[in-house]
TIDO-243279 format. One line per 5 residues: number of its first residue (from 0); for each residue x, y, z of C-alpha. Coordinates in Angstrom, 2 decimals. Last residue first. Layout:
<sites>
NUM	X,Y,Z | ...
</sites>
This chain:
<sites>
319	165.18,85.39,98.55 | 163.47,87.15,101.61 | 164.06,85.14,105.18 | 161.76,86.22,107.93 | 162.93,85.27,112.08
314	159.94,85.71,113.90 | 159.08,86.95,117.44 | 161.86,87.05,120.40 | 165.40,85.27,119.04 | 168.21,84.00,120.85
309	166.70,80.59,121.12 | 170.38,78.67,120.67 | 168.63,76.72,117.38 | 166.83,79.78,116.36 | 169.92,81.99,116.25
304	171.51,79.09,114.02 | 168.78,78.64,111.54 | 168.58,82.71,111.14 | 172.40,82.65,110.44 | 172.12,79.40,108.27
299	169.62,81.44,106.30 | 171.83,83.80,105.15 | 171.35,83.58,101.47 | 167.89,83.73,102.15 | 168.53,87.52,102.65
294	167.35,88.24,106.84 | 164.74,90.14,108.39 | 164.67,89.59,111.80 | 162.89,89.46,115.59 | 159.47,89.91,113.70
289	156.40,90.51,115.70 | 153.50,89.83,113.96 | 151.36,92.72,113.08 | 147.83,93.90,115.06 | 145.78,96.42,113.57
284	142.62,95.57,114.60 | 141.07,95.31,111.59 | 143.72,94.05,109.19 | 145.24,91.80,112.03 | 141.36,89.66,112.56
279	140.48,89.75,109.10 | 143.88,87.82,108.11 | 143.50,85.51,111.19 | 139.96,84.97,110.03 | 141.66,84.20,106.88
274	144.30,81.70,108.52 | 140.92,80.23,110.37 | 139.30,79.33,106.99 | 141.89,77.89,105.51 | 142.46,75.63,108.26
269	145.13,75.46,111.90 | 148.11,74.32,112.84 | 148.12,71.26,115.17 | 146.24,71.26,118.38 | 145.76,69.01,121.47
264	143.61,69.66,124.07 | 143.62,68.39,127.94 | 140.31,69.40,129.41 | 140.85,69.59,133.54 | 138.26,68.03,135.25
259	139.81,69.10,138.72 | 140.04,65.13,139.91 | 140.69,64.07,136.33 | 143.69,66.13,135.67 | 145.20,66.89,139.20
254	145.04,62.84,139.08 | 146.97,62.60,136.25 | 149.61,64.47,137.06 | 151.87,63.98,134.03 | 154.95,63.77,136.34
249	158.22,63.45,135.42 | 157.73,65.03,131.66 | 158.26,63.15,128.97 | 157.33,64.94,125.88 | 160.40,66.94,125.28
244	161.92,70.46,125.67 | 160.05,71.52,122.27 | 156.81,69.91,122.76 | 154.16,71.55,121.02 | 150.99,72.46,120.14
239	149.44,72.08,123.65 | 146.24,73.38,124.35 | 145.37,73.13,128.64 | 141.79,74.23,129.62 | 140.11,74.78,132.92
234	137.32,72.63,134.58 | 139.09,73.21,138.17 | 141.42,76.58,137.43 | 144.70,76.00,135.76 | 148.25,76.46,137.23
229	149.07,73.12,138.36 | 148.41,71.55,135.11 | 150.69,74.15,133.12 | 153.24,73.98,136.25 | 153.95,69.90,135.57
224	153.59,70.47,131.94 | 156.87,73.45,132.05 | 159.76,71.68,131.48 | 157.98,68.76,129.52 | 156.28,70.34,126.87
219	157.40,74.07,125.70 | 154.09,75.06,123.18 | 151.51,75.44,126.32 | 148.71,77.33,126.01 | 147.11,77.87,129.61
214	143.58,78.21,129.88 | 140.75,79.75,132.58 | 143.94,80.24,134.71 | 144.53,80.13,138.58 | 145.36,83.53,140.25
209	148.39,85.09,141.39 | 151.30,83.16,140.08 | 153.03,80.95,141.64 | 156.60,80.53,139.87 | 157.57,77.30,137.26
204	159.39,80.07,134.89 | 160.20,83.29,136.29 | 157.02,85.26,136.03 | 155.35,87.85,133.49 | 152.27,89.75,134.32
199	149.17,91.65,131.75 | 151.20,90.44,128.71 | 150.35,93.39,126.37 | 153.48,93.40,124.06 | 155.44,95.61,126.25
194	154.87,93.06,128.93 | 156.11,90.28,126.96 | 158.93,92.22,126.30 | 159.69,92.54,130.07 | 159.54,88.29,130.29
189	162.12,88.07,127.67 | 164.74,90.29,129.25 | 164.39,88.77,132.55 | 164.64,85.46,130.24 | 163.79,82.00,132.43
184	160.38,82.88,130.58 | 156.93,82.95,132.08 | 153.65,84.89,130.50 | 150.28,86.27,131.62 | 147.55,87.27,129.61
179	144.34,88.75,130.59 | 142.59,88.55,127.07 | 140.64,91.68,125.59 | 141.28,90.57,121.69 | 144.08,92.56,121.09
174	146.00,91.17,124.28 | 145.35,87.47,123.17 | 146.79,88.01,119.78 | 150.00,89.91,121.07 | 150.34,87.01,124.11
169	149.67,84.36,121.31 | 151.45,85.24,118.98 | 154.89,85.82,121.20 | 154.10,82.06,122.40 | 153.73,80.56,118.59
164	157.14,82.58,117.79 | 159.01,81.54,120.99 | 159.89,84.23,122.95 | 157.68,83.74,126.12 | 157.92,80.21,127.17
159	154.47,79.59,128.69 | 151.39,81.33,127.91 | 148.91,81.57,130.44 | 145.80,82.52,129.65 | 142.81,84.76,131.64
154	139.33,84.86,130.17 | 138.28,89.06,130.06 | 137.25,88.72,126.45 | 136.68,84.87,125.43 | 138.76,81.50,125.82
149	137.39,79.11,123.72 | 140.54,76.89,124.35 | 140.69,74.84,121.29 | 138.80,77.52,118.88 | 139.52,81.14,119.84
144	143.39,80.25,121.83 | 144.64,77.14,120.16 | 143.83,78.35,116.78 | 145.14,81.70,116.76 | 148.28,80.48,118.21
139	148.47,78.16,115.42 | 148.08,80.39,112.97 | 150.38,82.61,114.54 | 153.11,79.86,114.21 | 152.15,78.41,110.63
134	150.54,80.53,108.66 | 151.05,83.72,109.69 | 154.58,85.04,109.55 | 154.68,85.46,105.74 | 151.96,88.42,106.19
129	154.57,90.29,107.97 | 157.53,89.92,105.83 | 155.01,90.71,102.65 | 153.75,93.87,104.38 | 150.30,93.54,105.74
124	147.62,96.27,104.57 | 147.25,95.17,101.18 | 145.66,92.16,102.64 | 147.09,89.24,101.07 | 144.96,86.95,99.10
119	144.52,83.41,99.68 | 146.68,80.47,98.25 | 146.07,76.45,99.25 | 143.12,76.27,96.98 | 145.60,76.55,94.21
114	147.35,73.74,95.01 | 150.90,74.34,95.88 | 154.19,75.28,93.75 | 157.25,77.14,95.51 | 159.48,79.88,94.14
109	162.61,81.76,94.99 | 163.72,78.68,97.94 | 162.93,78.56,101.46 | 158.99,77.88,100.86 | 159.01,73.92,100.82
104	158.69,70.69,98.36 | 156.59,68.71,98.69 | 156.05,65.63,101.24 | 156.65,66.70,105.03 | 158.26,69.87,103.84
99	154.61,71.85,103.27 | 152.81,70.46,106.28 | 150.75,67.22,105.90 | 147.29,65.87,105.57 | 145.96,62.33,104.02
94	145.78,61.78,100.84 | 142.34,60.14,99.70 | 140.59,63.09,98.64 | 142.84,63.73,96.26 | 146.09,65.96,95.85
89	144.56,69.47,94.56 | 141.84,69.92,96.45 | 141.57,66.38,99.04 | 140.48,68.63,101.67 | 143.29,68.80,104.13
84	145.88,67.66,101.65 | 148.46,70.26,101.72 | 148.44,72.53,105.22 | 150.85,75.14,103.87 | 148.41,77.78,103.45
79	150.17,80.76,101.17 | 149.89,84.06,101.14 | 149.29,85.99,98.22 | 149.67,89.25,96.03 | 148.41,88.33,93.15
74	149.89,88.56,89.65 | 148.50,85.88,87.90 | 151.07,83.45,87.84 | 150.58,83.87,92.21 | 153.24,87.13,93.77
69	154.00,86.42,97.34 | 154.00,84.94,101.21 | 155.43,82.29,102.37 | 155.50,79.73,105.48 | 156.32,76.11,105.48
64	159.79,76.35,104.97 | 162.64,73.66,103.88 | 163.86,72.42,100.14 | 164.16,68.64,100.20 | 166.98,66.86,99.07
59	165.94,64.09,100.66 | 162.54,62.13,100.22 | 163.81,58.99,100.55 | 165.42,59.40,103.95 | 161.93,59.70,105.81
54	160.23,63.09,107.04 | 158.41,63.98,109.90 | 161.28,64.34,112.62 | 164.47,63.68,110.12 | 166.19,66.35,112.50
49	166.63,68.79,109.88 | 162.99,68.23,109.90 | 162.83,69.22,113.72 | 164.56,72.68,112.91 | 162.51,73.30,109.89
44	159.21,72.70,112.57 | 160.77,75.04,114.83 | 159.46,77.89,112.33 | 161.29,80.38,110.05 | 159.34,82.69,108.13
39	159.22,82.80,103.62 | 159.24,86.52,102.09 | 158.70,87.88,98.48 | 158.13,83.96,97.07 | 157.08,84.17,93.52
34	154.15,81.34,94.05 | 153.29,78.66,91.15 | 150.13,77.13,91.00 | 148.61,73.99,91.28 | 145.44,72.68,89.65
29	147.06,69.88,87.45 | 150.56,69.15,88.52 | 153.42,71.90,88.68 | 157.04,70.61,89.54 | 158.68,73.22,90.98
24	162.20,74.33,89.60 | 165.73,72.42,90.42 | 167.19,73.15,92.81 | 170.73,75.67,93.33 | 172.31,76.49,96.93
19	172.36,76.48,100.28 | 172.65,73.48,102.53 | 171.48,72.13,105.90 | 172.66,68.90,107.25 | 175.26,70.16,109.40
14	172.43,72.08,110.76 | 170.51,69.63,112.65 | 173.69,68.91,114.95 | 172.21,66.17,117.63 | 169.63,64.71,115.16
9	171.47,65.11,112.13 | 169.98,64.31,108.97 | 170.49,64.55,105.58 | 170.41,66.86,102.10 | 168.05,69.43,103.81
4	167.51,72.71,102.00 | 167.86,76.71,101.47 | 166.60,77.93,98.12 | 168.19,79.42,94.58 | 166.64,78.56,91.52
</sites>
């Protein structure tokens, strides 16, 4: 079958270890299933593997994507959960967590096998591009705003790095649920889509803004954790999922932290049963992930390479 993988790694050039081509098909153990993948979404996290972040030589060639959406053996429309290992269904109770990629084989590729736990069905009303956003980037929006910030109707959250597919999740997801969101980006053209989207003010990166913040969800890491801290209210929140321009930033400002009783959280994708709450949550409100591009898997180095220079703004879908 045809899929998109990682023979080696680069850590300065993560694509020079990407290649397209014929695998081999899944491997099936007891109580997995086979998924027809109709759309698989491009995350940072296939970036950072290409990097040999979260994965060890021995396990190369491995085929890359965490996200998916598609048709099960028994002709369900699906999307899949790509946490494997969370409660033991399917791997044993002893195996402890990890992302699709991390230790089976991924999404980028005509079919994929996971536990059948891992698979819940896709509401007719989500497209199989949009649905195969979800797991991984809006999940974890969805996450770090409802349960690790706690943030409720009329809160206000700053979300730094507008364009990034967790940020763009989080400003739609926080404007549907009655949120007052504000954004940065160094992007002028970044920062006025974030106000199409909802975002209630959008500011050069590291600016004042106008009031202090009940939560700021921060995805960027050091560039911007000196201005997350900074920007929160005393007793405020800060969720970080992320650290994409490093995790050493010059100041960690400790004492702004402990002297304002700030609540540092940290967050990592999110369950079963918050991905169908997620589900719920677009079916009834209406709200659809944002997708920057729909691309044939056979192009996949394209989408790799527009996500590597962050010329993108929502998700980047591959469909093999």
């Amino acid at each position: 079958m045809f899929a998109a993988y990682a023979t080696r790694f680069d850590a300065e050039q993560p694509l020079n270890g990407l290649e397209l081509g014929d695998r081999p098909e899944p491997v099936v153990p007891p109580d997995w299933t086979v998924v027809d993948v109709r759309a698989a979404s491009l995350n940072h996290h296939d970036l950072w593997t290409l990097r040999g972040v979260g994965l060890g030589q021995e396990a190369l060639p491995m085929i890359l994507g965490c996200d998916a959406a598609g048709v099960d053996a028994d002709g369900n429309e699906v999307v899949v959960h790509s946490v494997i290992g969370a409660t033991g269904h399917g791997v044993g109770a002893d195996e402890r967590r990890t992302l699709l990629t991390e230790k089976y084989q991924g999404t980028f590729a005509q079919r994929v096998a996971v536990p059948r736990w891992n698979v819940l069905p896709k509401p007719k009303e989500l497209s199989f591009e949009e649905a195969a956003c979800l797991p991984t980037a809006w999940l974890t929006a969805y996450r770090m705003l409802f349960t690790n910030a706690a943030v409720r109707p009329g809160d206000s959250v700053l979300v730094q790095g507008a364009g990034g597919g967790v940020a763009t999740a989080a400003i739609v997801l926080g404007a549907a649920a009655g949120l007052r969101v504000f954004v940065t980006s160094r992007d002028e053209a970044k920062r006025k889509r974030a106000l199409e989207l909802g975002a209630e003010g959008a500011f050069e990166a590291g600016a004042r803004l106008p009031r202090r913040m009940d939560a700021v969800i921060e995805t960027v890491g050091a560039a911007t954790w000196q201005h997350s801290v900074r920007s929160l209210r005393p007793g405020g929140t800060l969720v970080i999922s992320g650290a994409t321009s490093g995790q050493a930033p010059k100041s960690a400002e400790l004492n702004r932290i402990f002297f304002l009783e700030l609540r540092v959280v940290g967050s990592t994708m999110g369950s079963k049963e918050e991905l169908a709450s997620l589900l719920s949550f677009c079916t009834a409100t209406g709200v659809r992930p944002l997708i920057d591009t729909v691309l044939p898997l056979e192009r996949a180095r394209e989408g790799f390479t527009r996500l590597a220079h962050g010329d993108i703004f929502g998700k980047i879908v591959f469909t093999p």
